[in-house]
N, CA, C and O atoms as a printed pandas DataFrame, in Angstrom:
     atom_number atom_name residue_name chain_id  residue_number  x_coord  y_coord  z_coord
0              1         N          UNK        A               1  -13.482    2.974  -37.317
1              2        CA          UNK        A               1  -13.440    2.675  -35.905
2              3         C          UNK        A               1  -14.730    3.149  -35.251
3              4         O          UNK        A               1  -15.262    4.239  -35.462
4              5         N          UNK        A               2  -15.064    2.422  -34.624
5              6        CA          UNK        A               2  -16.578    2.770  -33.667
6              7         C          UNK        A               2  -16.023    3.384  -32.612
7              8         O          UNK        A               2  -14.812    3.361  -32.395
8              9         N          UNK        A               3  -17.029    4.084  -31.753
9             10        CA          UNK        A               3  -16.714    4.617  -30.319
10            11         C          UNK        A               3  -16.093    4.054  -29.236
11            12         O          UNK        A               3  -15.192    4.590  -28.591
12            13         N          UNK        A               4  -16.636    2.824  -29.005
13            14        CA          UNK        A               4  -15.496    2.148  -28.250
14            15         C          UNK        A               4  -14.479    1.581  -28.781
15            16         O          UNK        A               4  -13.865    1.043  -27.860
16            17         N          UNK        A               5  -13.846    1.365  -29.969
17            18        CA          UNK        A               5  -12.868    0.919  -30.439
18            19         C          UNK        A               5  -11.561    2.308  -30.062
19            20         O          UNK        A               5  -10.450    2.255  -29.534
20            21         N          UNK        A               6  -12.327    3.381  -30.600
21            22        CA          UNK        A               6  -11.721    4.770  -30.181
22            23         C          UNK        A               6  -11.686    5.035  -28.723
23            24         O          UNK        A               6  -11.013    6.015  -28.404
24            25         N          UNK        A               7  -12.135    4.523  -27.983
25            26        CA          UNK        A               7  -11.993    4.959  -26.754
26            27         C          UNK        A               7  -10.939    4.077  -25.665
27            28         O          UNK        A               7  -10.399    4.440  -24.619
28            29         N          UNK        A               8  -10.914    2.980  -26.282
29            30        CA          UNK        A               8   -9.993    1.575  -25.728
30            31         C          UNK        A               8   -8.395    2.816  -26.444
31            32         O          UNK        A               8   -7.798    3.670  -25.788
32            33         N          UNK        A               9   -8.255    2.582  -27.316
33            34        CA          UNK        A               9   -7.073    3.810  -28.002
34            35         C          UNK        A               9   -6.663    4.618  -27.552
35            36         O          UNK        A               9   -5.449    4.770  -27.689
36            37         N          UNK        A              10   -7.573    5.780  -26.616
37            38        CA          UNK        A              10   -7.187    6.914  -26.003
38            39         C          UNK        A              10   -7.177    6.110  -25.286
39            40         O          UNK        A              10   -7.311    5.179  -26.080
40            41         N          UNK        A              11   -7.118    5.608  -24.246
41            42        CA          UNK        A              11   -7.321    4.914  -22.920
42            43         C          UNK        A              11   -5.776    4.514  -22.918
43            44         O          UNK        A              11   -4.990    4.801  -22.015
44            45         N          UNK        A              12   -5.431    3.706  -24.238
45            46        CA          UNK        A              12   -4.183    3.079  -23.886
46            47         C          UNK        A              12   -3.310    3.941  -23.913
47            48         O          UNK        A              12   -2.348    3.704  -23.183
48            49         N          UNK        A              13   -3.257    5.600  -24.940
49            50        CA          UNK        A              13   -2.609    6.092  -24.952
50            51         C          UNK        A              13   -2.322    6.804  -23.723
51            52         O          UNK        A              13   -1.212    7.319  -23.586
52            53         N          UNK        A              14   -3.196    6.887  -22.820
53            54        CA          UNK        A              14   -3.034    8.025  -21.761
54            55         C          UNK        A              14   -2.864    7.504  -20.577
55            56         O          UNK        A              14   -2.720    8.169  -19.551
56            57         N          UNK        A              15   -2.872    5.730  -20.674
57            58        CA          UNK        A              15   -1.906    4.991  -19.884
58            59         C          UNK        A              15   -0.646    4.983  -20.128
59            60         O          UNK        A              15    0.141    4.754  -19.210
60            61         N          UNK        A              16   -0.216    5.226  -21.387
61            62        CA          UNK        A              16    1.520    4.751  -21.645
62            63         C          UNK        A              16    2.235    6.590  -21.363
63            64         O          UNK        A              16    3.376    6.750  -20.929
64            65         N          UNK        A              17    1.398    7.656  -21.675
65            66        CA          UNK        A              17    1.709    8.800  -21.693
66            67         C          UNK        A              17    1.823    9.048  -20.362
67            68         O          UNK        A              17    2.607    9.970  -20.136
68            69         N          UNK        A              18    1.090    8.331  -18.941
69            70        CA          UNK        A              18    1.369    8.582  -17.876
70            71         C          UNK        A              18    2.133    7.470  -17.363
71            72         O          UNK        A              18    2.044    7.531  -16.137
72            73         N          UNK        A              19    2.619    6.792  -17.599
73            74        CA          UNK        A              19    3.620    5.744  -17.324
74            75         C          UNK        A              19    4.477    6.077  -17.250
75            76         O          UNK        A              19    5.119    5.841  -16.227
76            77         N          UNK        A              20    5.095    6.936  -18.432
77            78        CA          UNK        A              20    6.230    7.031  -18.990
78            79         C          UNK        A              20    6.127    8.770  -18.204
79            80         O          UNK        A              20    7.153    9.262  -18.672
80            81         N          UNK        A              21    5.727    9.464  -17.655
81            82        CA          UNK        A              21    5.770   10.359  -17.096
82            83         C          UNK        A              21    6.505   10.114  -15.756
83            84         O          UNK        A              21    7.638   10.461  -15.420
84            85         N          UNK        A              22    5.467    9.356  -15.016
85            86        CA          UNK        A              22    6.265    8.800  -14.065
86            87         C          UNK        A              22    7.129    8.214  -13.794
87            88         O          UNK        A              22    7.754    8.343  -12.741
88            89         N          UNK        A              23    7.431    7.246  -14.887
89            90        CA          UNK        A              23    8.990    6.825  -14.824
90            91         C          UNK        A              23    9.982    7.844  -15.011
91            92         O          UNK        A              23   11.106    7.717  -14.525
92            93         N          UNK        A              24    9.635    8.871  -15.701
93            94        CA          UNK        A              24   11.028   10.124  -15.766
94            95         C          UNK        A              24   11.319   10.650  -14.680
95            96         O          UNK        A              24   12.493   10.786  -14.335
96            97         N          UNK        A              25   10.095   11.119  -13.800
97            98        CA          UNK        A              25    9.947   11.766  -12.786
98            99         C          UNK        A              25   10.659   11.117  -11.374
99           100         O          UNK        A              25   11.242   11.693  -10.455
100          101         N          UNK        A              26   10.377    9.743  -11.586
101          102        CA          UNK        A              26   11.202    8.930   -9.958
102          103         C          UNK        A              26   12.858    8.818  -11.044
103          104         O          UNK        A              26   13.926    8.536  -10.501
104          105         N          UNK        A              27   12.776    9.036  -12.241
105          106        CA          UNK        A              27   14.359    8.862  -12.435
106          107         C          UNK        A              27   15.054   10.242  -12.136
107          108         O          UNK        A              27   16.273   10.079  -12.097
108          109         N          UNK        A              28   14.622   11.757  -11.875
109          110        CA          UNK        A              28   14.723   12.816  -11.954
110          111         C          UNK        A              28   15.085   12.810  -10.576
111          112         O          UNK        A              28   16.137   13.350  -10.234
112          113         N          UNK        A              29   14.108   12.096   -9.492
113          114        CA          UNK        A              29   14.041   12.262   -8.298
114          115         C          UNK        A              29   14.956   11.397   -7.776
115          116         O          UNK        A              29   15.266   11.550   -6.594
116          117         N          UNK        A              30   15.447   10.532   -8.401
117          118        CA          UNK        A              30   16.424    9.645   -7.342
118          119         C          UNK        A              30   17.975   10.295   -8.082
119          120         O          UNK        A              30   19.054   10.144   -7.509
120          121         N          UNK        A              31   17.862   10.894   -9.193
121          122        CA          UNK        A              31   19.362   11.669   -9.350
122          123         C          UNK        A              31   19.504   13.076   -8.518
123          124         O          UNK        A              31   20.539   13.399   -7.936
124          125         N          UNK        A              32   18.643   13.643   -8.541
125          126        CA          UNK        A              32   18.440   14.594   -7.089
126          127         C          UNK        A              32   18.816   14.202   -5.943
127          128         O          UNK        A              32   19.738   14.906   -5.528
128          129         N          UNK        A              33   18.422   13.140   -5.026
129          130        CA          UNK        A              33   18.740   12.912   -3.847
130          131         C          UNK        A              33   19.928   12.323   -3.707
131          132         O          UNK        A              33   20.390   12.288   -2.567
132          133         N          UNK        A              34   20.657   11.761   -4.752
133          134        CA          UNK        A              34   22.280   11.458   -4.810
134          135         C          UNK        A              34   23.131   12.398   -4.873
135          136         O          UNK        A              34   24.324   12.123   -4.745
136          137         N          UNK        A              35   22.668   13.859   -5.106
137          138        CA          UNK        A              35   23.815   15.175   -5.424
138          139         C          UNK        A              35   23.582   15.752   -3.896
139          140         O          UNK        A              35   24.433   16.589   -3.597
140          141         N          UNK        A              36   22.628   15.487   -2.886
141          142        CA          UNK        A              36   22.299   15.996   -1.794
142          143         C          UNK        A              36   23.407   15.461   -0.673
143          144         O          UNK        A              36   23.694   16.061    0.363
144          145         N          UNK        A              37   23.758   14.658   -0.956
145          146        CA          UNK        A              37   24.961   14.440    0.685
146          147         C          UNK        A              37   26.250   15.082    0.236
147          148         O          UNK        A              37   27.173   15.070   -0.579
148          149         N          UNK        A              38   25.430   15.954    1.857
149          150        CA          UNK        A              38   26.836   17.300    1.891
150          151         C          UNK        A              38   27.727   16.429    3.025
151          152         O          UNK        A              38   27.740   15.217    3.240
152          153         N          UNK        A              39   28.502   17.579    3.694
153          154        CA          UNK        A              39   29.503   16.986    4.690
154          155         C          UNK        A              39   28.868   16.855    5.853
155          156         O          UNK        A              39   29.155   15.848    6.501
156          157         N          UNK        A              40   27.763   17.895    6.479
157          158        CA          UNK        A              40   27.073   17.808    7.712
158          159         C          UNK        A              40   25.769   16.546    7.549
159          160         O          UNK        A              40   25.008   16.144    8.430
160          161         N          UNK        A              41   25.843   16.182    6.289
161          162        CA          UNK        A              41   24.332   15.364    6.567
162          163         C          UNK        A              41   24.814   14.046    6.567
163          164         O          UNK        A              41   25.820   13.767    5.913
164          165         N          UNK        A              42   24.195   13.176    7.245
165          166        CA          UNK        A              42   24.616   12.078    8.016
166          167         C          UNK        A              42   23.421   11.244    7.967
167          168         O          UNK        A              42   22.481   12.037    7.999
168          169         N          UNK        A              43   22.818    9.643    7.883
169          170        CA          UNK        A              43   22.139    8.878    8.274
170          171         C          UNK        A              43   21.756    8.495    9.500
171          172         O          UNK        A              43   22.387    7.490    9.825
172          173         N          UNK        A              44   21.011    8.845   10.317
173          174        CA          UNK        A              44   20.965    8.203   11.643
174          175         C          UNK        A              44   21.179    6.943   11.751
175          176         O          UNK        A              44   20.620    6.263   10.891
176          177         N          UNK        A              45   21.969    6.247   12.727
177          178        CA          UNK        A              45   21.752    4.769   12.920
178          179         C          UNK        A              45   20.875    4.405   14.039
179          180         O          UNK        A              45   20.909    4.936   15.149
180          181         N          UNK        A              46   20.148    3.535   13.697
181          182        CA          UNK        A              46   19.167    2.858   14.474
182          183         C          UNK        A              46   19.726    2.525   15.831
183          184         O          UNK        A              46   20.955    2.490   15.790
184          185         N          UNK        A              47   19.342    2.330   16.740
185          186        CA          UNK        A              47   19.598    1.922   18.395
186          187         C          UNK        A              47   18.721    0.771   18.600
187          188         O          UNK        A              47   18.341    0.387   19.706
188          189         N          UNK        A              48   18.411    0.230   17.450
189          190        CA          UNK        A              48   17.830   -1.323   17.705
190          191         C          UNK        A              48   16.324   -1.481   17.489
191          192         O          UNK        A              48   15.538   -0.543   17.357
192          193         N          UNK        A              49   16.080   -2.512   17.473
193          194        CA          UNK        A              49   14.375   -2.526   17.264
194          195         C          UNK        A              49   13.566   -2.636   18.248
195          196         O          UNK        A              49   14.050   -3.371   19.109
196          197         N          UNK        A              50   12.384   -2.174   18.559
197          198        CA          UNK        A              50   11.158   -1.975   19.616
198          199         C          UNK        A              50   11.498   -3.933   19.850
199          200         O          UNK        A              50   11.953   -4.610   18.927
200          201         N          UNK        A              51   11.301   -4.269   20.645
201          202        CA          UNK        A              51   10.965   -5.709   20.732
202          203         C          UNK        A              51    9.585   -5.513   21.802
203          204         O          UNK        A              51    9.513   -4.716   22.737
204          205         N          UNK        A              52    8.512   -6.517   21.342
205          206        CA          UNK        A              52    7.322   -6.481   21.485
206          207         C          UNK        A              52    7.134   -7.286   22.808
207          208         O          UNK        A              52    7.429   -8.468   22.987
208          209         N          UNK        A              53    6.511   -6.297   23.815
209          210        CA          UNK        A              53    6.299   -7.582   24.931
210          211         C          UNK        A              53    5.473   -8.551   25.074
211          212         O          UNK        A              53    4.812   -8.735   24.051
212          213         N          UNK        A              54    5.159   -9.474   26.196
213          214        CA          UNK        A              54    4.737  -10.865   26.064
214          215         C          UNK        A              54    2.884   -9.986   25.984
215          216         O          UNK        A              54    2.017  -10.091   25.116
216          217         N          UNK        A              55    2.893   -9.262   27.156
217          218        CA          UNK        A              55    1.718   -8.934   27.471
218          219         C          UNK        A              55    1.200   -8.206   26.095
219          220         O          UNK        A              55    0.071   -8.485   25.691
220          221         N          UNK        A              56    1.983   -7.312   25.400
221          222        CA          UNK        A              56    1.685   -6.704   23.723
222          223         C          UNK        A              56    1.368   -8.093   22.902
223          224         O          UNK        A              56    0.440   -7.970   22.102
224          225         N          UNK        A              57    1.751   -8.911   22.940
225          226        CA          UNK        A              57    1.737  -10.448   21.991
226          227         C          UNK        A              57    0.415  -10.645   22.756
227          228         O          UNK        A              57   -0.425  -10.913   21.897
228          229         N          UNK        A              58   -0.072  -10.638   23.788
229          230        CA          UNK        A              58   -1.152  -11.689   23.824
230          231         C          UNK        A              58   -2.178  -11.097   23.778
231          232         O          UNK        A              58   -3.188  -11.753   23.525
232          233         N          UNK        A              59   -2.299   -9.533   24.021
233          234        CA          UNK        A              59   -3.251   -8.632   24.037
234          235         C          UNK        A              59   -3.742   -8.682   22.006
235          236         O          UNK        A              59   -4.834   -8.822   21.455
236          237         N          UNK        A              60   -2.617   -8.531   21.557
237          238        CA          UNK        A              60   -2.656   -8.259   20.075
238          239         C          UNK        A              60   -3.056   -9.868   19.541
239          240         O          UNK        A              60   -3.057   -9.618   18.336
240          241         N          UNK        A              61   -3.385  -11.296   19.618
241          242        CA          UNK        A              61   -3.197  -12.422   19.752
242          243         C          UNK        A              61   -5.011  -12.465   20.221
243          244         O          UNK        A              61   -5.860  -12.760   19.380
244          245         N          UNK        A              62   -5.411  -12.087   21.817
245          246        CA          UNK        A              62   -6.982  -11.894   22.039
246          247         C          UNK        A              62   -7.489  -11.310   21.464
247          248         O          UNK        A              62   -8.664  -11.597   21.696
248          249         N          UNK        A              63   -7.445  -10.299   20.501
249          250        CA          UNK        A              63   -7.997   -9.056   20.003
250          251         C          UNK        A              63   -8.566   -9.541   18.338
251          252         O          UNK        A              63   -9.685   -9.248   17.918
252          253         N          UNK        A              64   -7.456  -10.385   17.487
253          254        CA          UNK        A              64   -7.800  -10.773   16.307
254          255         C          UNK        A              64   -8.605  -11.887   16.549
255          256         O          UNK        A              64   -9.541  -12.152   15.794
256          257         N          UNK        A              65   -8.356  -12.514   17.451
257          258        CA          UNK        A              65   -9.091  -13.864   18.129
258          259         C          UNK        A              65  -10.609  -13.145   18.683
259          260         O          UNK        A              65  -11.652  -13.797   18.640
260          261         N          UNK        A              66  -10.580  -12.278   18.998
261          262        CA          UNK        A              66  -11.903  -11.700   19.342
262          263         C          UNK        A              66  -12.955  -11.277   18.173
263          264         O          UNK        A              66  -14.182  -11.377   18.159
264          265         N          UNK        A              67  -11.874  -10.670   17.006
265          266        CA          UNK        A              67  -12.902  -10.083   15.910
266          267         C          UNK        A              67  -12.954  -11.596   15.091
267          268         O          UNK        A              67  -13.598  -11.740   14.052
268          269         N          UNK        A              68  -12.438  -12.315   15.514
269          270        CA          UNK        A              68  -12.937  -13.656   14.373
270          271         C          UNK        A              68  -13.920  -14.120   15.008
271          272         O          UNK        A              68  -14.926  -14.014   14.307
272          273         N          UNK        A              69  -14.147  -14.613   16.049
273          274        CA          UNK        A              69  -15.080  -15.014   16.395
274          275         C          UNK        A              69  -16.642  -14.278   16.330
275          276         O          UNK        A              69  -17.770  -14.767   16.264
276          277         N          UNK        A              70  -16.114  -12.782   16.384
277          278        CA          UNK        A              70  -17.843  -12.010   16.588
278          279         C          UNK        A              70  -18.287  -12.137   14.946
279          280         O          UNK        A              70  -19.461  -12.245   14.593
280          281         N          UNK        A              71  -17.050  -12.103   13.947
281          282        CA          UNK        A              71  -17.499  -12.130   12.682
282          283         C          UNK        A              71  -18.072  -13.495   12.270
283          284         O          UNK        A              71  -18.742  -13.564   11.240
284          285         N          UNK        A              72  -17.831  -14.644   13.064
285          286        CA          UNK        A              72  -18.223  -15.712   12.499
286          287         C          UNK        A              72  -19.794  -15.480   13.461
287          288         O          UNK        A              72  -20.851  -15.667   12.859
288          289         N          UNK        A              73  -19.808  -15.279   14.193
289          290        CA          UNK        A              73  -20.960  -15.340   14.658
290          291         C          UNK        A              73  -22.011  -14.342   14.572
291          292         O          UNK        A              73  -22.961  -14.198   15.341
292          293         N          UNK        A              74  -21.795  -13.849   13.809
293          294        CA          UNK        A              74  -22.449  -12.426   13.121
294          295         C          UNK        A              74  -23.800  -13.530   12.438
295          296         O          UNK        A              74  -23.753  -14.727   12.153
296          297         N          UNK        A              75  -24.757  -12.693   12.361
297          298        CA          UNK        A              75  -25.976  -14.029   11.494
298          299         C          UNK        A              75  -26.167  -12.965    9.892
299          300         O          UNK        A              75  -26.249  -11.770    9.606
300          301         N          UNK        A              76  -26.163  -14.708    8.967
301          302        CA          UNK        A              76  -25.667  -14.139    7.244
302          303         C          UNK        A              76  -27.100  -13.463    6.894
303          304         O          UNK        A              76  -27.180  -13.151    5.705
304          305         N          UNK        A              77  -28.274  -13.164    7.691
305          306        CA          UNK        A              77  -29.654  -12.263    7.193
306          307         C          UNK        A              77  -29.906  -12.848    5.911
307          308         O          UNK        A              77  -30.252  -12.193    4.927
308          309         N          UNK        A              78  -29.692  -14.352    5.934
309          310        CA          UNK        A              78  -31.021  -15.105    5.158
310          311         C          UNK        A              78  -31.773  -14.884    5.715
311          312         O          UNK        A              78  -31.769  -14.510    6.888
312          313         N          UNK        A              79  -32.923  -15.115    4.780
313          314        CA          UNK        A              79  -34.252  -15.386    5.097
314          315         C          UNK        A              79  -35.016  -16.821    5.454
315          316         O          UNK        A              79  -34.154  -17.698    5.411
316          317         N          UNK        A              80  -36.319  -17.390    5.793
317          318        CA          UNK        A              80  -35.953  -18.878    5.680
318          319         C          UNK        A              80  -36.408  -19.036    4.263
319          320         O          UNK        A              80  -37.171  -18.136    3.911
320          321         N          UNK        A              81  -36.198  -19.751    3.545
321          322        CA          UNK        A              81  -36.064  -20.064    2.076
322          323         C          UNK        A              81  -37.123  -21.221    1.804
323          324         O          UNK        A              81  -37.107  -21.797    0.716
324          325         N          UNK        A              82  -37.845  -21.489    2.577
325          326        CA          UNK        A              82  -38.276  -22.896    3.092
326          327         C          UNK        A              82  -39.933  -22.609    2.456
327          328         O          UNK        A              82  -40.803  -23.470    2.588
């Protein structure tokens, strides 16, 4: 095996060695947070969603509309080629 043949090898190994780390670890962590609901702990329920006003829509609407335009009109610093 040459040097990079050996090095593609460790490479893969220390991708699958941390793969497989992390997969134990979120399986460790989500059996943990299932033994955690006691009697006092509770989920909050939501009271609904923000709804966005007209004036938030059009402000947010001029604003992307603003950076497109300065980007198109930005100059591409050719040179003349001519």
């Amino acid at each position: 095996m040459n040097h990079a043949q050996k090095r593609r090898v460790v490479s893969c190994l220390a991708a699958l060695v941390m793969s497989t780390a992390l997969l134990s670890e979120a399986n460790a962590q989500s059996s943990r947070r299932s033994g955690q609901s006691g009697p006092g702990l509770t989920i909050p329920k939501p009271r609904g969603e923000p709804k966005p006003t007209t004036y938030t829509s059009i402000l947010t609407a001029l604003v992307i509309g603003g950076v497109v335009v300065v980007v198109t009109l930005l100059p591409s610093k050719r040179g003349h080629q001519d």
